[in-house]
C-alpha positions in Angstrom: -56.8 82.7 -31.0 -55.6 80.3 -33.6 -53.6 77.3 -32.8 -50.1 78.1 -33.3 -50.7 81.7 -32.5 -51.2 80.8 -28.8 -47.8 78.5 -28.5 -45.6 80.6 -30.1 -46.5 83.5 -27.7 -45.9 80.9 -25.0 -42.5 80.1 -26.9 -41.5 83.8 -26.5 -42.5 84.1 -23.6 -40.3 81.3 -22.3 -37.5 82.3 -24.1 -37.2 86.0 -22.4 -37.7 84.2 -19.4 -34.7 82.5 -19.8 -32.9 85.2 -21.7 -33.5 87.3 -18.7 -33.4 85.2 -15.2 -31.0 81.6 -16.4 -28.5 81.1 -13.3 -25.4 79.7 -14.4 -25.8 76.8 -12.3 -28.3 75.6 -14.2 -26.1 73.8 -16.9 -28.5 70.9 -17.7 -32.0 72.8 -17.0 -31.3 75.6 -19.7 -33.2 76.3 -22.8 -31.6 73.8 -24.6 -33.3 71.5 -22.5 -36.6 73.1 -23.0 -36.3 72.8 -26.2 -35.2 69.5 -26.7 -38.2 68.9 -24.9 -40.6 70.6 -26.8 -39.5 68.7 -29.6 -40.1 65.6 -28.1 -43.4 66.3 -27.5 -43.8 67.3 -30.8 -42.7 63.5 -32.1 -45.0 61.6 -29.5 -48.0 64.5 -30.3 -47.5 63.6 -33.6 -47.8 59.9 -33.5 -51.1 60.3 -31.7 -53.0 63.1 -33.9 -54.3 65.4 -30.7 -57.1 67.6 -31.0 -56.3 71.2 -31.3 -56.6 71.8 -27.2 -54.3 69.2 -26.5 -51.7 70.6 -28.8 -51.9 73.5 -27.3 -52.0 72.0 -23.9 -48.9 69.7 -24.8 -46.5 72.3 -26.6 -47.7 75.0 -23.8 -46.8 72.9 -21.0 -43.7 72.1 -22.5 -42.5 75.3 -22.7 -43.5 76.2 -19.5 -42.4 73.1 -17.7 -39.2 74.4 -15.7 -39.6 78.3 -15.6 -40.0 77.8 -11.5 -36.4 76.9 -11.6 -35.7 80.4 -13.1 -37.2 82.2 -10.3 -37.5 80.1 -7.3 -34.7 78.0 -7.4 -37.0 75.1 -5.4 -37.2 71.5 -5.5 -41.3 72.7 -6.2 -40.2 74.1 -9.6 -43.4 72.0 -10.9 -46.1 73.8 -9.2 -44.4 77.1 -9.3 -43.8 76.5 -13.2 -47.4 75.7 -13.4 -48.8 78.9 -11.8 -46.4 80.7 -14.4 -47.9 79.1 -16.8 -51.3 80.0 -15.3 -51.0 83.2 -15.2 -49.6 83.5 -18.6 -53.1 81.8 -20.1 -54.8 83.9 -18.4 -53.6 86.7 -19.5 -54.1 85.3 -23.0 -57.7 85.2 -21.4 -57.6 81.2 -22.3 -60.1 78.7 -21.5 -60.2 76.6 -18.3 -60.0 73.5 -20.2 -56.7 74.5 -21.6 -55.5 76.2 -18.6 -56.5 72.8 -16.7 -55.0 70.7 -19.0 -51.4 72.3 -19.2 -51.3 72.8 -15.5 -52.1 69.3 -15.1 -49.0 68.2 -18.0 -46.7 70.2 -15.9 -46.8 69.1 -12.9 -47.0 65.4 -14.4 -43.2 66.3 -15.0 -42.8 66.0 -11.2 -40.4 62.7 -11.1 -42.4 59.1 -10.7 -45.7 60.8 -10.9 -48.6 58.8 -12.0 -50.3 60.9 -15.0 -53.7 60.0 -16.4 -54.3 62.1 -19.3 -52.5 62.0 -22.7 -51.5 65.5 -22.5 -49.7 64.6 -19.3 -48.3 61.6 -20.2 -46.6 62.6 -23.3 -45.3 65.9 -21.7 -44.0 63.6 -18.9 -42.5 61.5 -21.4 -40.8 64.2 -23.3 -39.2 65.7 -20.8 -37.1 62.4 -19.5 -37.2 61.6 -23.3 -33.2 61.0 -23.1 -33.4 58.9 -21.0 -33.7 56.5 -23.4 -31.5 57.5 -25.7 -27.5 58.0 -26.5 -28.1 61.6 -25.2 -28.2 60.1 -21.7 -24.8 60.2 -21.3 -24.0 63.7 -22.1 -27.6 64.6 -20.2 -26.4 63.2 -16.7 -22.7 64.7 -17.3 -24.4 68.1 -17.5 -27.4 67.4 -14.7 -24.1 65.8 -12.1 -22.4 69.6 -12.8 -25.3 71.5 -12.1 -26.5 69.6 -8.8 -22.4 70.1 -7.6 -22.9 73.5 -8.6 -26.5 73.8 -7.0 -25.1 72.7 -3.6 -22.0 73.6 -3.9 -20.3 70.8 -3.0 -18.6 67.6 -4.4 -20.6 64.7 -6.0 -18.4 61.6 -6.1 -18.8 59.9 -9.1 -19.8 57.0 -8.0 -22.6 58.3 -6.2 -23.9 60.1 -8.8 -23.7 56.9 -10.9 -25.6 54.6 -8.5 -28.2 57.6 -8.5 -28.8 57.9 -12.2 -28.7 53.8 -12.0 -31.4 54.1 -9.8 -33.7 56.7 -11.8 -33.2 54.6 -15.2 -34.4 51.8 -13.2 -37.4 53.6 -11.2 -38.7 55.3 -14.5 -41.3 54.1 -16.4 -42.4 55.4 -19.8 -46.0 56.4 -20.2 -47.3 56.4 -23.6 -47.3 53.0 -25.6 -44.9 55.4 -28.3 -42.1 56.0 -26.0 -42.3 52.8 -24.5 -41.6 51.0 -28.1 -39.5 53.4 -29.1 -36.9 53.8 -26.1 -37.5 51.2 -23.8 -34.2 49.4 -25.8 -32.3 52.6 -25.8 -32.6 52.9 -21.6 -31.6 49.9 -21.3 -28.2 49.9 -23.3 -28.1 52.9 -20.4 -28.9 51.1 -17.4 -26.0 48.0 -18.5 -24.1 51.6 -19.2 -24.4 52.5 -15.5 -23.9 49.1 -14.1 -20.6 48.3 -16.2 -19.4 51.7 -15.3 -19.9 51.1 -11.4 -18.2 47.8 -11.5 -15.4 48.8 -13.7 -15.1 52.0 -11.2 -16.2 50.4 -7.9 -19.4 50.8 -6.6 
């Protein structure tokens, strides 16, 4: 199976996934999201020239890299993504090596995780890629709605500020590509938080 053959049978995969099982809760982890994310990892892939397995293994896991939320609704949506993805490559009778290489990218996604592959990092990257950027701000709008929505109950806003003051602090970038690129961009975000808690109250 050829390179791009393989990813855009994941891609379609996804999307009737998504087409089929998307909660309305889910107002920030849609397949907007997914994409957005596969585009990212498109940029940073890019900028490093990968190998032909670790494109597939990048772009694949990207794809994949929130299905669990689809079905299982679980704060484990990582490792239940990654045995979607699993049994999707094998059913594509792929190797081990990629089947071991996007299981590891996904569940890099898992937050503060430690990756140690480039595949892993850069999907890791990718998918908190707004994080440094002006998206941010519309990103945790939608991601406060759907965690009100996924416990239904009310979020003050102030508590949800001082929580997405604390990831934007917490988070570190991976690859040397995101880290130049958007390390300037989250922190115009953090001073965002912080000026918005003391103009608010904290």
């Amino acid at each position: 199976m050829n390179n791009k053959e393989i990813i855009k049978k994941a891609e379609r995969h996804v999307r009737e996934l998504y087409e089929a099982h998307l909660d309305d809760i889910f107002v920030y982890h849609d397949l907007e999201h997914v994409e957005k994310v596969v585009e990212a990892a498109d940029q940073i892939s890019n900028h490093y020239k990968l190998n032909k397995l670790e494109t597939q293994a990048v772009h694949i896991a990207a794809w994949f890299h929130d299905v669990g939320y689809l079905l299982y609704h679980s704060n484990g949506h990582e490792e239940k993504s990654a045995e979607l993805a699993v049994e999707f490559l094998k059913q594509e009778s792929a190797n081990q090596e990629l089947i071991k290489n996007v299981k590891e990218a996904i569940l890099a996604t898992k937050i503060f995780s430690t990756p140690t592959t480039l595949t892993a990092k850069i999907v890791a990257d990718a998918d908190l890629f707004n994080l440094g950027t002006s998206d941010f701000r519309k990103t945790n709008k939608k991601m406060w709605v759907e965690m009100k929505r996924y416990y239904g109950k009310k979020i003050p806003a102030h508590v949800w500020y001082k929580s997405a003051l604390e990831l934007l602090e917490k988070h570190q970038y991976h690859t040397e590509y995101c880290r130049n690129l958007l390390q300037e961009g989250k922190q115009e975000n953090i001073d965002l938080m912080k000026k918005w808690l003391e103009e608010n109250g904290s």
